[in-house]
N, CA and C atoms of all chains as a GROMACS GRO file, in nm:
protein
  552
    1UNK      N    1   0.103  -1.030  -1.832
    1UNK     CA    2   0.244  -0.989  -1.822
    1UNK      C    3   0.328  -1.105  -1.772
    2UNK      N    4   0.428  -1.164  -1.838
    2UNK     CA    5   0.553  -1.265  -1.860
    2UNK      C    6   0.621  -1.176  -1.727
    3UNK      N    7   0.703  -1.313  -1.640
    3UNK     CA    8   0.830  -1.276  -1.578
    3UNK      C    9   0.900  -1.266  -1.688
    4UNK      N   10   0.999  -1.176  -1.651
    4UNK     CA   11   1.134  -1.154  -1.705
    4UNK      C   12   1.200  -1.267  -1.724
    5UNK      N   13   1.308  -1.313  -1.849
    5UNK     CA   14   1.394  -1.421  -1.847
    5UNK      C   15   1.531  -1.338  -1.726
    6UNK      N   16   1.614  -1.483  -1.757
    6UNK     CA   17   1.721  -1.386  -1.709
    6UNK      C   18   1.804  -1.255  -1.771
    7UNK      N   19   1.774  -1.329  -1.877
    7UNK     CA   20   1.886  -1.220  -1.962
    7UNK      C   21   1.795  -1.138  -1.993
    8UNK      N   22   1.691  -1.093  -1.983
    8UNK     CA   23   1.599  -0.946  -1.979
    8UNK      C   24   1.615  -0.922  -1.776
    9UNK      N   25   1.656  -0.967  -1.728
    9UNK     CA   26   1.598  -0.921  -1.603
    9UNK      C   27   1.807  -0.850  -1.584
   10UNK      N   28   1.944  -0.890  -1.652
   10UNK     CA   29   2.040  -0.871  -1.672
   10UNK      C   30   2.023  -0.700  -1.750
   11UNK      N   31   1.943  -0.739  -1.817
   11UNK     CA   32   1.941  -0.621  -1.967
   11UNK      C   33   1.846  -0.500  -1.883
   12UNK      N   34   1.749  -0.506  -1.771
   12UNK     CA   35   1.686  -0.408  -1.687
   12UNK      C   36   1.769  -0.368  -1.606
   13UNK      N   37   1.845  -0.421  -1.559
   13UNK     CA   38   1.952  -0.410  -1.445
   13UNK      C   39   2.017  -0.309  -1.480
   14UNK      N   40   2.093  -0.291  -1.609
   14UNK     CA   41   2.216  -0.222  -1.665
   14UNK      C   42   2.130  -0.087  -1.645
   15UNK      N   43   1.985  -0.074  -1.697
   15UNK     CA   44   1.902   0.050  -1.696
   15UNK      C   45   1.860   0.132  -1.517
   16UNK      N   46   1.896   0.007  -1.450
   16UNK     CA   47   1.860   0.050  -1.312
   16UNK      C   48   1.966   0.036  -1.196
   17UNK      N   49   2.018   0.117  -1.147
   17UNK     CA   50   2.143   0.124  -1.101
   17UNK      C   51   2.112   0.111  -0.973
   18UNK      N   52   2.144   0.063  -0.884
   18UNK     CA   53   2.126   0.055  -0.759
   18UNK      C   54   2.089  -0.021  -0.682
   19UNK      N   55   1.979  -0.106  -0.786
   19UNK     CA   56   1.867  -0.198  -0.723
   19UNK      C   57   1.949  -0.293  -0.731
   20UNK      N   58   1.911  -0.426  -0.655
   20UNK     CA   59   1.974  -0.572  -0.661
   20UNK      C   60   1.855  -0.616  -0.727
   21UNK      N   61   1.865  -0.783  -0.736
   21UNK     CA   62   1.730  -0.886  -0.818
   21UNK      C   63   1.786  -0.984  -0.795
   22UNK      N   64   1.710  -1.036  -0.669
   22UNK     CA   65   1.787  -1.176  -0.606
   22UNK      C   66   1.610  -1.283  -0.590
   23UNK      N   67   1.615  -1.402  -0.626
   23UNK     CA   68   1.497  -1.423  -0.564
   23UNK      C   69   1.376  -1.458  -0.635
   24UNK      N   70   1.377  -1.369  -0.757
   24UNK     CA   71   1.241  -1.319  -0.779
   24UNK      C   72   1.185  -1.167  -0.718
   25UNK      N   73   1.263  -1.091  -0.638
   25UNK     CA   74   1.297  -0.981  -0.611
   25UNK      C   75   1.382  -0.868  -0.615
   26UNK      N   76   1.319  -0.709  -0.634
   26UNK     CA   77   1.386  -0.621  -0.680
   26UNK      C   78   1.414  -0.586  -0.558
   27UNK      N   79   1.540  -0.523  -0.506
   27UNK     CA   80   1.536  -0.412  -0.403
   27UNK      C   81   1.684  -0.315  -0.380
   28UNK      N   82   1.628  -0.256  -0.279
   28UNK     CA   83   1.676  -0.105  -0.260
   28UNK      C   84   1.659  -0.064  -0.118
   29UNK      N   85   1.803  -0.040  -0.031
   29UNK     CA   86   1.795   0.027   0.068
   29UNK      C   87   1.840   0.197  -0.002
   30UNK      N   88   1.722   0.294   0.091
   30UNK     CA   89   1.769   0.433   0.050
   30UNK      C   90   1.752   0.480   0.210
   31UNK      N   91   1.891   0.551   0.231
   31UNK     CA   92   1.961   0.613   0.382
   31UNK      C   93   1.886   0.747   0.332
   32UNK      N   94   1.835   0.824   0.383
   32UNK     CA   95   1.747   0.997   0.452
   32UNK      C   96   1.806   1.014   0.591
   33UNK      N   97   1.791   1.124   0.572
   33UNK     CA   98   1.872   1.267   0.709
   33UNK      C   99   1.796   1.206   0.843
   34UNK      N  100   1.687   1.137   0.845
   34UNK     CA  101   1.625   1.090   0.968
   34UNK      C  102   1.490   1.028   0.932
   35UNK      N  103   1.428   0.972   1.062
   35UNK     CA  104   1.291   0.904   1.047
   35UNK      C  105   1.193   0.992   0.951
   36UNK      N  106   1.183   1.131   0.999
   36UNK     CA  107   1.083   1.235   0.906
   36UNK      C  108   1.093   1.235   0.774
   37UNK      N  109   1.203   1.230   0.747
   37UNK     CA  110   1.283   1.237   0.589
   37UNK      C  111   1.224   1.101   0.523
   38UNK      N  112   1.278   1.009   0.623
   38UNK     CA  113   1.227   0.841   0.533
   38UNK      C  114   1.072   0.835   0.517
   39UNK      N  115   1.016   0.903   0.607
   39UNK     CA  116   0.875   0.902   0.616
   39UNK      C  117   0.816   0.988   0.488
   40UNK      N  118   0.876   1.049   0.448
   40UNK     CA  119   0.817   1.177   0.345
   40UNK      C  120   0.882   1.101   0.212
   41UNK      N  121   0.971   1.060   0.220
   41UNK     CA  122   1.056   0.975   0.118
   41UNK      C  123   0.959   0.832   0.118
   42UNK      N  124   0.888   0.750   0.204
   42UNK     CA  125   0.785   0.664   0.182
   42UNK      C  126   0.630   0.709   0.135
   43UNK      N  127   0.599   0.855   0.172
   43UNK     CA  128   0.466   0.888   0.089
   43UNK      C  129   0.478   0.934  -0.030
   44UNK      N  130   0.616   0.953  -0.068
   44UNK     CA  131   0.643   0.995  -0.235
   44UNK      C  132   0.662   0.820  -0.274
   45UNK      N  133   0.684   0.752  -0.246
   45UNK     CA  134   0.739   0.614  -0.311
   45UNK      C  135   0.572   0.564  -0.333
   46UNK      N  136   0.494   0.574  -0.197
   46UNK     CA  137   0.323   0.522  -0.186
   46UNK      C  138   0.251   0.580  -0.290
   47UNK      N  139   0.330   0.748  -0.322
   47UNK     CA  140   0.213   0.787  -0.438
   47UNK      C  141   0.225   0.771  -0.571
   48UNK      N  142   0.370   0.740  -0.621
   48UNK     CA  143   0.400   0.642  -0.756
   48UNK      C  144   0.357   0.516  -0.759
   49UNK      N  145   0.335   0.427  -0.597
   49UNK     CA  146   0.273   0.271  -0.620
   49UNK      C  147   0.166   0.280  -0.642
   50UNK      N  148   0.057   0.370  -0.621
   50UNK     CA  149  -0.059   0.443  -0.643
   50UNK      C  150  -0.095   0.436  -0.750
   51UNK      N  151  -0.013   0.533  -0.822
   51UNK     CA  152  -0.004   0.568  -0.959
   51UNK      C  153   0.012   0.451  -1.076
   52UNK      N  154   0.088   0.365  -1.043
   52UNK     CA  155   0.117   0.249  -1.098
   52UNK      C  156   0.034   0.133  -1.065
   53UNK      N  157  -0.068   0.141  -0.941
   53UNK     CA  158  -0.100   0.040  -0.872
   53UNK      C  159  -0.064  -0.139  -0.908
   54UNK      N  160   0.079  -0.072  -0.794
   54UNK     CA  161   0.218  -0.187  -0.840
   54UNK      C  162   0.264  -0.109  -0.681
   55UNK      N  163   0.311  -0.229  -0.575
   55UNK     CA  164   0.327  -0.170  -0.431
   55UNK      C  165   0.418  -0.262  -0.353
   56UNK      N  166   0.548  -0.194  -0.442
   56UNK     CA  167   0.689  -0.221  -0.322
   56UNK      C  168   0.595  -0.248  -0.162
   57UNK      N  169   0.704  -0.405  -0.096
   57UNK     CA  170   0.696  -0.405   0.013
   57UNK      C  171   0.801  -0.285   0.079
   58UNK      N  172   0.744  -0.238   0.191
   58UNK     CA  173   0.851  -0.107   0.233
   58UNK      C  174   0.872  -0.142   0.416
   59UNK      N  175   1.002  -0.117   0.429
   59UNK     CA  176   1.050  -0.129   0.534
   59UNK      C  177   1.112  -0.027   0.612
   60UNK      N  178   1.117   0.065   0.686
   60UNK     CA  179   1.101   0.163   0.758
   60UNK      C  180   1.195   0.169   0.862
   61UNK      N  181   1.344   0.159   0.884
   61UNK     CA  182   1.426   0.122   1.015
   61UNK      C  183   1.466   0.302   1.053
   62UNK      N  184   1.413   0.338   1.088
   62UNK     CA  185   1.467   0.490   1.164
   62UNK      C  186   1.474   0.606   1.021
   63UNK      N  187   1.581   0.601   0.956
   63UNK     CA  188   1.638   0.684   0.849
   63UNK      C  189   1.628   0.628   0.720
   64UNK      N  190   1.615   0.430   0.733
   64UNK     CA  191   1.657   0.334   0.636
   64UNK      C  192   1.548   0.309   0.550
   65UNK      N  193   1.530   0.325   0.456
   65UNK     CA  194   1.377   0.281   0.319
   65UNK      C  195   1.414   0.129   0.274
   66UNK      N  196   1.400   0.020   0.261
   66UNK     CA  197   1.432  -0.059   0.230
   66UNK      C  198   1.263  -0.124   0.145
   67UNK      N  199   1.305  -0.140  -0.010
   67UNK     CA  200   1.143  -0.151  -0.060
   67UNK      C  201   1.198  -0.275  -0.149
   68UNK      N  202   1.140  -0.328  -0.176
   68UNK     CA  203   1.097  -0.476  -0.242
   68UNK      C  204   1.010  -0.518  -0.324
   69UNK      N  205   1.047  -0.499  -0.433
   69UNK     CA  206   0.928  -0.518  -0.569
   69UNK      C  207   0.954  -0.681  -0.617
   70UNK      N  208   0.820  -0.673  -0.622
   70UNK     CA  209   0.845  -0.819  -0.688
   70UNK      C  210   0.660  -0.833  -0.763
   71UNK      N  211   0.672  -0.889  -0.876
   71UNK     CA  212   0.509  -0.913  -0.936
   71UNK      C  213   0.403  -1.022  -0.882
   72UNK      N  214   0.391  -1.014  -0.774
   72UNK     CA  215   0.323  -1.186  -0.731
   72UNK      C  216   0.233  -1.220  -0.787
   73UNK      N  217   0.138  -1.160  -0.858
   73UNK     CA  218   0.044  -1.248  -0.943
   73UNK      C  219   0.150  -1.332  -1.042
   74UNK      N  220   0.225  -1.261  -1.124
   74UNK     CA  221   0.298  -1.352  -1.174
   74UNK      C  222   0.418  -1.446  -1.147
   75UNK      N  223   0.447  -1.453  -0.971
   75UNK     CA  224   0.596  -1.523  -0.882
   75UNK      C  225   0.692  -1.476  -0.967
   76UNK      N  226   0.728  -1.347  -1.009
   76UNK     CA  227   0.824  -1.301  -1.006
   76UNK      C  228   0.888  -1.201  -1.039
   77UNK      N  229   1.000  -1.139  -1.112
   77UNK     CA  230   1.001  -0.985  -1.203
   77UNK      C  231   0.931  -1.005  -1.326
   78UNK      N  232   0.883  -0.873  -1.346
   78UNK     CA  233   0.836  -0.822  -1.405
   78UNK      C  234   0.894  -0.687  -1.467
   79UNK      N  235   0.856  -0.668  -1.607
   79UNK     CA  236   0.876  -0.506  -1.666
   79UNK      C  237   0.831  -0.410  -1.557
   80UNK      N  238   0.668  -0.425  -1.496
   80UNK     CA  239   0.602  -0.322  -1.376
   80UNK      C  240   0.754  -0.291  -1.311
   81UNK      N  241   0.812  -0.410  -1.224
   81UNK     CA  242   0.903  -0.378  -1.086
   81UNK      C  243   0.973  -0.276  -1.182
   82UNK      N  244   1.039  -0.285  -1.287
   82UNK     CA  245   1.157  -0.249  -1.306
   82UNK      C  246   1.176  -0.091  -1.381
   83UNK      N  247   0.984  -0.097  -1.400
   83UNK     CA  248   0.917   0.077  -1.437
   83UNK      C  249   0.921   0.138  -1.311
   84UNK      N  250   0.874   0.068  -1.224
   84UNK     CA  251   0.846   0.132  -1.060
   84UNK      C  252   0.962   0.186  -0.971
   85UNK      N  253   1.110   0.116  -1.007
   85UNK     CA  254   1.240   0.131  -0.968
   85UNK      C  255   1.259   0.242  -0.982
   86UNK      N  256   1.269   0.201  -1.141
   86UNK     CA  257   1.330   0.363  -1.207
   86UNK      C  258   1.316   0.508  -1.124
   87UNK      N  259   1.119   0.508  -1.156
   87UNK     CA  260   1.046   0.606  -1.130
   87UNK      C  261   1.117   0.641  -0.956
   88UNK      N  262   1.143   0.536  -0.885
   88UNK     CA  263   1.199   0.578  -0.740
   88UNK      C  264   1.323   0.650  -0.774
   89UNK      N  265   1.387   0.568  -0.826
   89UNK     CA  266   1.528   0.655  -0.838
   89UNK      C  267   1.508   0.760  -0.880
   90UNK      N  268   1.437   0.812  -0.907
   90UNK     CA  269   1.416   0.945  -0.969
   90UNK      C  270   1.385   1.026  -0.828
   91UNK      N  271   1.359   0.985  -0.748
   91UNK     CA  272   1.328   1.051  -0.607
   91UNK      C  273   1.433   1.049  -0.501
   92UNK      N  274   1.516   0.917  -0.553
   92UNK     CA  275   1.603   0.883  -0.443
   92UNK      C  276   1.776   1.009  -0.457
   93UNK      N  277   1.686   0.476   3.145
   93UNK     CA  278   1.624   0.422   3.173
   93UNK      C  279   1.619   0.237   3.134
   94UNK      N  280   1.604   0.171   3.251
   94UNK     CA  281   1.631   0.043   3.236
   94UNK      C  282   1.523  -0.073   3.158
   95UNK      N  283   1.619  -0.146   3.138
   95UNK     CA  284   1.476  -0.258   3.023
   95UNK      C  285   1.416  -0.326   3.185
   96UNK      N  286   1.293  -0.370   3.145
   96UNK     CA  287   1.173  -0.436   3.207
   96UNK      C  288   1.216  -0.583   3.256
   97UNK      N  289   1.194  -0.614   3.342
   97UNK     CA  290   1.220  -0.701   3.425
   97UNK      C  291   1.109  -0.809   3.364
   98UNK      N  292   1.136  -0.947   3.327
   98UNK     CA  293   1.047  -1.049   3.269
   98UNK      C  294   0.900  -1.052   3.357
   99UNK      N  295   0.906  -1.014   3.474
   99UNK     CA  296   0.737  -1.011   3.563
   99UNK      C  297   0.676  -0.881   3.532
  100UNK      N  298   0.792  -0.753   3.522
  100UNK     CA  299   0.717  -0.623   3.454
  100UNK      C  300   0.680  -0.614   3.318
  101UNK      N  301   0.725  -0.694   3.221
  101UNK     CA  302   0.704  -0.760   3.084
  101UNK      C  303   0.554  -0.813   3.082
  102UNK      N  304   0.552  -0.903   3.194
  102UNK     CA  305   0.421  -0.967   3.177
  102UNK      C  306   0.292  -0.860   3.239
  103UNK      N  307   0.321  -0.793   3.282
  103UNK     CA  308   0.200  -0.715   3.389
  103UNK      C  309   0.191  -0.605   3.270
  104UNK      N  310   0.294  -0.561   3.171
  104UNK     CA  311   0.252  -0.442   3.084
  104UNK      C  312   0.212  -0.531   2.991
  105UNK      N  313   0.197  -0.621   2.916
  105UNK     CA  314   0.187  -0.678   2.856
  105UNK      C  315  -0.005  -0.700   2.893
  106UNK      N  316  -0.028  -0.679   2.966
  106UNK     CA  317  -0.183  -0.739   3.022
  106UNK      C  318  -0.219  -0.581   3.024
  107UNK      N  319  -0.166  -0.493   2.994
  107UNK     CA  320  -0.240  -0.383   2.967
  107UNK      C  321  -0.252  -0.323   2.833
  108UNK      N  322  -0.156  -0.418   2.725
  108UNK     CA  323  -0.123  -0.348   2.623
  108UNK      C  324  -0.182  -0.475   2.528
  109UNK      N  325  -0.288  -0.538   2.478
  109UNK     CA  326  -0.341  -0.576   2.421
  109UNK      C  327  -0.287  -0.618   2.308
  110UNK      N  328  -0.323  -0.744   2.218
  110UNK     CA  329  -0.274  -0.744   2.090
  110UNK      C  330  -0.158  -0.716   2.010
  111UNK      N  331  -0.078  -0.676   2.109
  111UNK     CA  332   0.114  -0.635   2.103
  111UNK      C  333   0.159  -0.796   2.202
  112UNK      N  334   0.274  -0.889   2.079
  112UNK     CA  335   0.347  -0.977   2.182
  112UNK      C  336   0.488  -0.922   2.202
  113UNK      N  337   0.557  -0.992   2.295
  113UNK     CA  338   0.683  -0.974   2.334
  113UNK      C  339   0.776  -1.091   2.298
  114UNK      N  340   0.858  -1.053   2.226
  114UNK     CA  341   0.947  -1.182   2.186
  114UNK      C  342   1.103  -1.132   2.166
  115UNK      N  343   1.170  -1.151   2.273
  115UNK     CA  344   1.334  -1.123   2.228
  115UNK      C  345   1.395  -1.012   2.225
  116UNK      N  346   1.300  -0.967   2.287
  116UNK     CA  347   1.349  -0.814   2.362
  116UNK      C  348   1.271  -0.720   2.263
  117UNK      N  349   1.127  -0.778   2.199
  117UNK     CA  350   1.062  -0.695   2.066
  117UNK      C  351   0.923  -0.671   2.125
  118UNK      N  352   0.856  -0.554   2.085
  118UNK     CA  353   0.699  -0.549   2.106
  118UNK      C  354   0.664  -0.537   1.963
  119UNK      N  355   0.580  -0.636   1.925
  119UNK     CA  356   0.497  -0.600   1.776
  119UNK      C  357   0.380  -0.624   1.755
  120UNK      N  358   0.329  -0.592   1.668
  120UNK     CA  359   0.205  -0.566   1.640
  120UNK      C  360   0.149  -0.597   1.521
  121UNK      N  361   0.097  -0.678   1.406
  121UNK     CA  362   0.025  -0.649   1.267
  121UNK      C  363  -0.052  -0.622   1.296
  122UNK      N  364  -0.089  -0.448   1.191
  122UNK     CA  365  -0.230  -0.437   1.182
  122UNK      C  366  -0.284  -0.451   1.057
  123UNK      N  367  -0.422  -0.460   1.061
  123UNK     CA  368  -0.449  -0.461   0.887
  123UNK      C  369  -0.539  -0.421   0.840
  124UNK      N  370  -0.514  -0.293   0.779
  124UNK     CA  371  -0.621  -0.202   0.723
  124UNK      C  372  -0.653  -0.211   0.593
  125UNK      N  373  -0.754  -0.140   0.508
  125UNK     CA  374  -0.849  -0.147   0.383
  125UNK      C  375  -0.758  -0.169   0.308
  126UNK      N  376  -0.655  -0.122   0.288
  126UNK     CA  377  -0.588  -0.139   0.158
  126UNK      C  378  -0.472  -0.041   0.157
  127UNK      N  379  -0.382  -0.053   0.048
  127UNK     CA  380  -0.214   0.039   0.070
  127UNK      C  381  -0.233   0.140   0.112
  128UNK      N  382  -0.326   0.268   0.046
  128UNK     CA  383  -0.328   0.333   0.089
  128UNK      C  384  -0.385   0.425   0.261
  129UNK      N  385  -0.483   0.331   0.300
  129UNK     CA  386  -0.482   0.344   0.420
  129UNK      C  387  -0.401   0.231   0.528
  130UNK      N  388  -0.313   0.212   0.478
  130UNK     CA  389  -0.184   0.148   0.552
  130UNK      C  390  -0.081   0.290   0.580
  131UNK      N  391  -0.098   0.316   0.457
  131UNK     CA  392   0.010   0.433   0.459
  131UNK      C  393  -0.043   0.534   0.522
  132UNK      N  394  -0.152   0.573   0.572
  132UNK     CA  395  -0.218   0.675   0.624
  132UNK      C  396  -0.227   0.652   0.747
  133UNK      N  397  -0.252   0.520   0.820
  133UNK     CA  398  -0.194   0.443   0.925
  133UNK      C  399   0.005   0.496   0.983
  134UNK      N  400   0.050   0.458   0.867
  134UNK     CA  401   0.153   0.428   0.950
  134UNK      C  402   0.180   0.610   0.961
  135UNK      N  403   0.158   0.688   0.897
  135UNK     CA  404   0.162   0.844   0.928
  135UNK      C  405   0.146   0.882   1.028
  136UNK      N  406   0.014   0.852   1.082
  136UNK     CA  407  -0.032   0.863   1.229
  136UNK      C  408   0.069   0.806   1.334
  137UNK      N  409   0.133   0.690   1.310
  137UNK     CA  410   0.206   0.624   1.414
  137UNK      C  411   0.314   0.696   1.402
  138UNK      N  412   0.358   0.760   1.280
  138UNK     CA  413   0.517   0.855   1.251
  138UNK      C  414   0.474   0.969   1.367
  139UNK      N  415   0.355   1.034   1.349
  139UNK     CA  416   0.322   1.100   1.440
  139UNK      C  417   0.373   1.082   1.589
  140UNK      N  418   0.309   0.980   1.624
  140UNK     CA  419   0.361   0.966   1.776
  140UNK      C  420   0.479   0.910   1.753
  141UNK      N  421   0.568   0.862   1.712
  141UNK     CA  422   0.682   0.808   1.714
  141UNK      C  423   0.772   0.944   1.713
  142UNK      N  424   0.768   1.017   1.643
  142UNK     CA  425   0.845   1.142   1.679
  142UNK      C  426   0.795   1.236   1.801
  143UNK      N  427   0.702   1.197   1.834
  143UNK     CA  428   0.631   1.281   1.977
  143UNK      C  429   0.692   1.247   2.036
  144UNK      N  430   0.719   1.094   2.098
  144UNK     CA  431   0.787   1.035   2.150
  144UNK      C  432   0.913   1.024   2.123
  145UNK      N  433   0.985   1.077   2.040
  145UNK     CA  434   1.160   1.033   1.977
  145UNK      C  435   1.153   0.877   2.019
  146UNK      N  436   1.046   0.832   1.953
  146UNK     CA  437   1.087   0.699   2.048
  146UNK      C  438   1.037   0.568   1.853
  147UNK      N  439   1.125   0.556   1.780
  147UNK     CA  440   1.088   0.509   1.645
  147UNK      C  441   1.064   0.330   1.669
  148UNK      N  442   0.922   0.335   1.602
  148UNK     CA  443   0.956   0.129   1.553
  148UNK      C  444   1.000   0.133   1.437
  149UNK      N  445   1.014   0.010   1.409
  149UNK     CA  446   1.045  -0.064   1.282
  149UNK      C  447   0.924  -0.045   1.203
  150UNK      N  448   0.894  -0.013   1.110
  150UNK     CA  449   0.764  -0.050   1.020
  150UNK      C  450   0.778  -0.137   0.869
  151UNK      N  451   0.706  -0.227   0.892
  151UNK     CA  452   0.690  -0.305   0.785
  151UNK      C  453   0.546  -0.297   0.692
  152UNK      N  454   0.558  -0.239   0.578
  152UNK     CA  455   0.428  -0.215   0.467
  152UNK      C  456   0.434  -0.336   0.394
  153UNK      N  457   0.295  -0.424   0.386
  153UNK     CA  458   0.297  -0.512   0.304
  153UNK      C  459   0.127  -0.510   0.218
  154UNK      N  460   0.125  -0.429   0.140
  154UNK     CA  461   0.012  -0.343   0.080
  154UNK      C  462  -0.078  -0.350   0.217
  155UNK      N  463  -0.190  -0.410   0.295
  155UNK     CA  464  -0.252  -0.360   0.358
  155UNK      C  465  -0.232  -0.386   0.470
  156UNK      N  466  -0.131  -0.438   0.527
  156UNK     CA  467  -0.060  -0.516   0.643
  156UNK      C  468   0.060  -0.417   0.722
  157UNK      N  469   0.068  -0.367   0.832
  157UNK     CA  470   0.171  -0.298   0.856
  157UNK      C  471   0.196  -0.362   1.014
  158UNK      N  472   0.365  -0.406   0.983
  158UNK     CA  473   0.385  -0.452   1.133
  158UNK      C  474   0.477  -0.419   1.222
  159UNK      N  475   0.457  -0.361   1.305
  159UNK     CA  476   0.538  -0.256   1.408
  159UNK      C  477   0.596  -0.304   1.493
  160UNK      N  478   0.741  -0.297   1.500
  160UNK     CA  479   0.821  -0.374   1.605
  160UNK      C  480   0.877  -0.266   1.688
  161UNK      N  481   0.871  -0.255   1.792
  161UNK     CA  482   0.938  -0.185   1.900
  161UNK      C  483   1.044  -0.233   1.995
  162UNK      N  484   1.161  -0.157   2.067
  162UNK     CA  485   1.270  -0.213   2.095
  162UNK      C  486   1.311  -0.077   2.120
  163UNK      N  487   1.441  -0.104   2.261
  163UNK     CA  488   1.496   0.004   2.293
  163UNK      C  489   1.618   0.012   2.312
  164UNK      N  490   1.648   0.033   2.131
  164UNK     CA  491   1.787  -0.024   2.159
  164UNK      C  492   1.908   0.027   2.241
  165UNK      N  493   1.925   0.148   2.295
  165UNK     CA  494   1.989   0.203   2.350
  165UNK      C  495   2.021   0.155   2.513
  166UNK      N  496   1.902   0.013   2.523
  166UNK     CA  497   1.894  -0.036   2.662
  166UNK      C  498   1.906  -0.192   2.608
  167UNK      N  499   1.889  -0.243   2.485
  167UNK     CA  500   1.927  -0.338   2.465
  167UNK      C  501   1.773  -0.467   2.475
  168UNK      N  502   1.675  -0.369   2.458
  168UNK     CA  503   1.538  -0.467   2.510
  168UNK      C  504   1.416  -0.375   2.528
  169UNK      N  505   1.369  -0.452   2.592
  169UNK     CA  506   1.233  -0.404   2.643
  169UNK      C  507   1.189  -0.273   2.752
  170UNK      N  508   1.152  -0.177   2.672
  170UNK     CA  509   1.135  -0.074   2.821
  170UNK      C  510   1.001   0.001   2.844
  171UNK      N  511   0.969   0.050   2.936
  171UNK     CA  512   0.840   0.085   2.965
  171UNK      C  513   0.771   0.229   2.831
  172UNK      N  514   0.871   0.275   2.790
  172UNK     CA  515   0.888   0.327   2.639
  172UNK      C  516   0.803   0.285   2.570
  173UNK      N  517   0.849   0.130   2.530
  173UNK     CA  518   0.780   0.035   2.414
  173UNK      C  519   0.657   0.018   2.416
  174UNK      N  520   0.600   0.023   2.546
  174UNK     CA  521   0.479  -0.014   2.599
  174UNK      C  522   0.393   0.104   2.597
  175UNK      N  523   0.458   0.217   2.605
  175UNK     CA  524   0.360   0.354   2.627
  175UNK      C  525   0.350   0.343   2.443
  176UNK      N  526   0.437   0.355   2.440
  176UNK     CA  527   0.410   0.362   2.227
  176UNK      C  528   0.308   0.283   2.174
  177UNK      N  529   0.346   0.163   2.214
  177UNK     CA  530   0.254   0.062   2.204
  177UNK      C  531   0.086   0.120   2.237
  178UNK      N  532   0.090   0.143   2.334
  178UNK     CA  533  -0.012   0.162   2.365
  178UNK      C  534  -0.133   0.290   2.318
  179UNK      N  535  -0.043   0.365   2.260
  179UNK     CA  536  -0.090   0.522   2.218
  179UNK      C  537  -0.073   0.460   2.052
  180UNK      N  538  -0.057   0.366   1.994
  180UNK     CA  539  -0.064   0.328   1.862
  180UNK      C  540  -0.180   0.239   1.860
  181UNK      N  541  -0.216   0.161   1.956
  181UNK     CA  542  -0.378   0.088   1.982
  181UNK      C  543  -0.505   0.156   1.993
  182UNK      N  544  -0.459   0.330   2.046
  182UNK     CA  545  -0.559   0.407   2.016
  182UNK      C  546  -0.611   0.440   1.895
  183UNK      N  547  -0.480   0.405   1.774
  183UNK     CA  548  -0.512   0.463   1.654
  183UNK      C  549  -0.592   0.306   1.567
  184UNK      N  550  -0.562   0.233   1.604
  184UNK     CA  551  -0.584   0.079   1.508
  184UNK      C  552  -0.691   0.061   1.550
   0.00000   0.00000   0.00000
């Protein structure tokens, strides 16, 4: 699996609303009602990286989800990050 | 309740193992089998973290999870951080 050029990583973007792609990285802060919420909102995100075995870095501040896809076998985006997004937003 | 005095820093600090103190932070990497028992990890610590109303920071990096503690409501370090700390060393 190829990184993304730019203008495919432009052309995923339009399909994924929310996320940034700075870096060589995808990401996404998602705000929940409290720590419990983000916590239940991180074992639904763990069981699509699962599923995909493809595994956003995830960051955890109280209420705050902050996850970070990026392909490191290949240093950088990838189609995976930008299947794995989606599938969140679908939760978020 | 007040933050820790830099000599009470060091004396909890000699009871709380494998947790440093840096900048008003207690943290910790731990590193378990793999994502999914990271995530099964940090559940347990959600556990006491709401026992305690007392939340860290958590950082997932597939089998790497690193726990920063802080009280912010005191602006630092408090004997809080250290009991958390310490009831999360039972679990690692």
């Amino acid at each position: 699996m190829a990184t993304l050029t730019q203008e495919q990583v432009v052309t995923e973007l339009a399909r994924t609303p929310d996320w940034l792609a700075d870096d060589g990285q995808l990401t996404r802060t998602v705000t929940r009602k409290d720590f419990r919420d983000a916590l239940l909102f991180v074992n639904a995100v763990g069981f699509l990286a699962e599923r995909a075995n493809h595994h956003p870095d995830i960051v955890i501040a109280w209420n705050k989800v902050t996850l970070i896809l990026s392909t490191h076998s290949e240093g950088g985006l990838t189609s995976k990050d930008f299947a794995l997004a989606r599938q969140v937003s679908e939760l978020a």
